[in-house]
N, C-alpha and C positions, 0 to 999 in steps of 0.2 A: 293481635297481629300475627301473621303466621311466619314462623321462623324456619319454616320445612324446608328443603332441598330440592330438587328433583327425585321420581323414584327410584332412576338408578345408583344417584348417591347412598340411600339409605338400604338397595340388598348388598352393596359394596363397604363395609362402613372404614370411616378413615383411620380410624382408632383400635383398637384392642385389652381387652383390661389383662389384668397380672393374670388370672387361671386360663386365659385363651391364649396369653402366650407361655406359660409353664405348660400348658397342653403341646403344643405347637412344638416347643423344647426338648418335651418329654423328663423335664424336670420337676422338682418338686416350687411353689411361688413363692418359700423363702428364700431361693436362689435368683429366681429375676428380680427378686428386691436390694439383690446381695448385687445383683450386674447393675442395677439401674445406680444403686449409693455410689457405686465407684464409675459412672461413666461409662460403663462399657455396652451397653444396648442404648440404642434410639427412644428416649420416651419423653414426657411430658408431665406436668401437673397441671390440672385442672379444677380448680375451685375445690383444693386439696385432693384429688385423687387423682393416682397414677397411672397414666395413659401411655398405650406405645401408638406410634403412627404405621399402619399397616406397611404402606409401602413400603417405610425404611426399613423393618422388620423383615420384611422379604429380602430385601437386599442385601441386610446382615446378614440375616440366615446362609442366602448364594453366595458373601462372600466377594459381591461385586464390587469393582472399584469407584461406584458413582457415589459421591458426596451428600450426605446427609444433608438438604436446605437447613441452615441457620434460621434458628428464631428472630421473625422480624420484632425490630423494638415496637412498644404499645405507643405510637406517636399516630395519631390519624392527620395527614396530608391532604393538600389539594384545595378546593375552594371553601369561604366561609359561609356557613349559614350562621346565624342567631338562632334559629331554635334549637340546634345541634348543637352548637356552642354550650348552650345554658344544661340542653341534660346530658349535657360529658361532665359536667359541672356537678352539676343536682343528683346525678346519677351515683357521683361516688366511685366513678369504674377505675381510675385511675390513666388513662387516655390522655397523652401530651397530646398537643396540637402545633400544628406547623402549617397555619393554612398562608400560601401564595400561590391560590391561582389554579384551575381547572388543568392545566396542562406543566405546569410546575409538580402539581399532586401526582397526576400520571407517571412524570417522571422517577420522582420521588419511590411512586411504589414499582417502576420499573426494574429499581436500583436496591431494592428490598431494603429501605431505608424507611420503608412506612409500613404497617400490618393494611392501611387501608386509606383509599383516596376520597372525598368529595368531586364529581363532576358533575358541571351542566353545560357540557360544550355542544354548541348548536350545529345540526345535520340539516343535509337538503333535504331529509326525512325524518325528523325526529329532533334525539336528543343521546349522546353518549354512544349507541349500541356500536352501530359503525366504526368509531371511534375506537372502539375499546376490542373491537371484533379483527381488526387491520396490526393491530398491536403486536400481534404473536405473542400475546399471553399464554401462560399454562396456569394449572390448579388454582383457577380464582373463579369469580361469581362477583355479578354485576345486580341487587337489588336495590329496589328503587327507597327513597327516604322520604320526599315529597314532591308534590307538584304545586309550584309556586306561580306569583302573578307577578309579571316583573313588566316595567315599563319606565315614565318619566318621573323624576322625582322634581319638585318644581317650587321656586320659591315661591312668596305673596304675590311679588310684582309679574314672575315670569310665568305664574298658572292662566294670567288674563289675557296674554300675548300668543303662547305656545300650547297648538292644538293638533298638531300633527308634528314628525322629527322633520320634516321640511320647514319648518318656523325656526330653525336650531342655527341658523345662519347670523354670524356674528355675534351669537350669546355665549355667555363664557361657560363651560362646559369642565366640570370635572371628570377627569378619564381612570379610567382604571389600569393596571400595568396590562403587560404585552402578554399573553397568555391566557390571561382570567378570561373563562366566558364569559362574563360582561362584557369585555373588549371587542370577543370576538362576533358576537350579539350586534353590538353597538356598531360595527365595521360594516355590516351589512347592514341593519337599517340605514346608515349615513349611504350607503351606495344605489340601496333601494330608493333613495329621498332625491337622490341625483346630488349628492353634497360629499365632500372630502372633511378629514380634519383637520386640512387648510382652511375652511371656512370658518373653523370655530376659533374664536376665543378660548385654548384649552388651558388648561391647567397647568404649572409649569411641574407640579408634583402628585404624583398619579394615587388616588385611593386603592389603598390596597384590600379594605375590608367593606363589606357591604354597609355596615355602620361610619367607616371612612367617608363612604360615598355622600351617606346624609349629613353628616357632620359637615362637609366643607357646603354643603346649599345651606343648611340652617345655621352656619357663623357669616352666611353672608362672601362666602370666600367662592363662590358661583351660583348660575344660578339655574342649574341643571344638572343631573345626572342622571344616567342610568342605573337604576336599583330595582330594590320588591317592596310588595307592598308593605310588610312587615315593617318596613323601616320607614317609610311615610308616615304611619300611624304613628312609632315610637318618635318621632322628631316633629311631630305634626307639621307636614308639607301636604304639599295637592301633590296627587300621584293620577299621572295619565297612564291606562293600564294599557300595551300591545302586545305582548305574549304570555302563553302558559308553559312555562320550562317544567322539565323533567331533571329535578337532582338525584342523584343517583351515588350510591356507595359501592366500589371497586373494594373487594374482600380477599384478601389471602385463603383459601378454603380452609386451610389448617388454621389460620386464625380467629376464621367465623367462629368456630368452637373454642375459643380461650374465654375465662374468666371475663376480662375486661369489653370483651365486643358481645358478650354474651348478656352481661350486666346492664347495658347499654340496653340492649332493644329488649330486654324486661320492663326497664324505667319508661322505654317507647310505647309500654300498650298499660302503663299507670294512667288514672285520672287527672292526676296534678299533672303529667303531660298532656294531653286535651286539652285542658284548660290553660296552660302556658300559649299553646299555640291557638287556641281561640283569641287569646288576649294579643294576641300580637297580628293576627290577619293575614289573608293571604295566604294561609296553607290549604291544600287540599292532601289529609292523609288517609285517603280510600284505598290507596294501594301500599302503604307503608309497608316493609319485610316484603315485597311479593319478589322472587327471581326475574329479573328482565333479560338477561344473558349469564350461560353457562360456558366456561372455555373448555378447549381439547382435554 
């Protein structure tokens, strides 16, 4: 999978090792080891080696009084998939998670409370870019994870009744919280269908995870949701398929490069991932690591 940048990233690089900035210093590099021990230059570790971040380096150097960005914590935010789930997991990277929701996750990493988001929030054109382009982000990077098939998820009784979201009228329906692109997915087809979520039977407690969403059709607790396929298969429902989303991961640029997001999309171009996500269905990762949006 290709983990590249754009070109201009790479004649710009973010980083610096120790002799390009004892260069830079005009020191000898046991003294920028001597700044770095005691805090006093901008740098970093990296899957044990010591890195400075150009920009701050520039800035120390002039002397300016703009603020060195804090390290965001390794928590990845935003919406849940299962197969991201499982290799944050398998992976080993060490990656908390804190998934509530495609626009919760935005937030989240608005607040640099996340190194990185999950989004699949639906556009009149797409998926995310817009979204994420309106934002007034700086120094991050929007590539894509997968492209998923998301539709109905449908019990026994209700896969032989429900064959369009206009059948969706008076079935009890689990909804997912306010936020989640599922929601906001699911708000448009119900308006496209000519239907409100007055019509529905809904749920009085909102699925907050994709697996949430199957779990309440397959205990019987509704008999509908909107999900992926992925999870039709894993709870075996009938799944009626109506779009191909675009999930996508929102990246700190400096974090792209840390140990644990690095770790991550290593384990994304392994076999045993293939294979995980074969077995689960519904992914399309033809584009996995490719750049969909670059910010200012």
């Amino acid at each position: 999978m290709g983990h590249t940048l754009p070109e201009h990233e790479k004649n710009d690089p973010l980083f610096l090792t120790t002799k390009e900035v004892a260069d830079l210093l005009r020191v000898k590099e046991r003294k920028v080891y001597d700044l770095a021990a005691a805090d006093e230059i901008p740098h970093r570790r990296i899957t044990g080696k010591l890195l400075f971040p150009a920009q701050a380096i520039r800035s120390w150097i002039d002397g300016t009084d703009a603020p060195v960005a804090a390290d965001r914590p390794n928590v990845f935010s935003g919406s849940h998939d299962p197969l991201l789930d499982w290799a944050i997991r398998a992976s080993g990277c060490g990656l908390a998670t804190l998934c509530n929701g495609s626009r919760d996750g935005l937030t989240q990493f608005q607040a640099g409370a996340a190194l990185a988001a999950g989004l699949h929030l639906p556009e009149e054109k797409g998926w995310n870019v817009a979204t994420v382009s309106d934002a007034g982000l700086t120094n991050c990077v929007l590539i894509n994870w997968a492209v998923r098939k998301r539709g109905l998820l449908l019990s026994a009784d209700a896969a032989a009744a429900v064959t369009t979201v206009s059948d969706l009228k008076g079935r009890r329906v689990a909804l997912r919280q306010p936020g989640a692109g599922a929601a906001l997915l699911f708000a448009r087809l119900l308006d496209e269908a000519g239907l409100a979520e007055g019509d529905l039977d809904a749920s009085k407690e909102h699925a907050h995870t994709e697996s949430d969403a199957a779990a309440a059709v397959a205990a019987g607790e509704a008999d509908v949701s909107l999900g992926i396929k992925a999870m039709a298969k894993q709870f075996n429902l009938a799944f009626l398929p109506l779009v191909s989303e675009s999930y996508d991961i929102l990246i700190d640029r400096k974090s792209y490069f840390t140990d644990p997001f690095q770790r991550l999309l290593d384990f994304a171009g392994t076999t045993s991932f293939r294979e995980k996500a074969d077995s689960l269905g519904g992914y399309d990762l033809s584009a996995i690591g490719s750049v969909r949006w670059v910010s200012a």
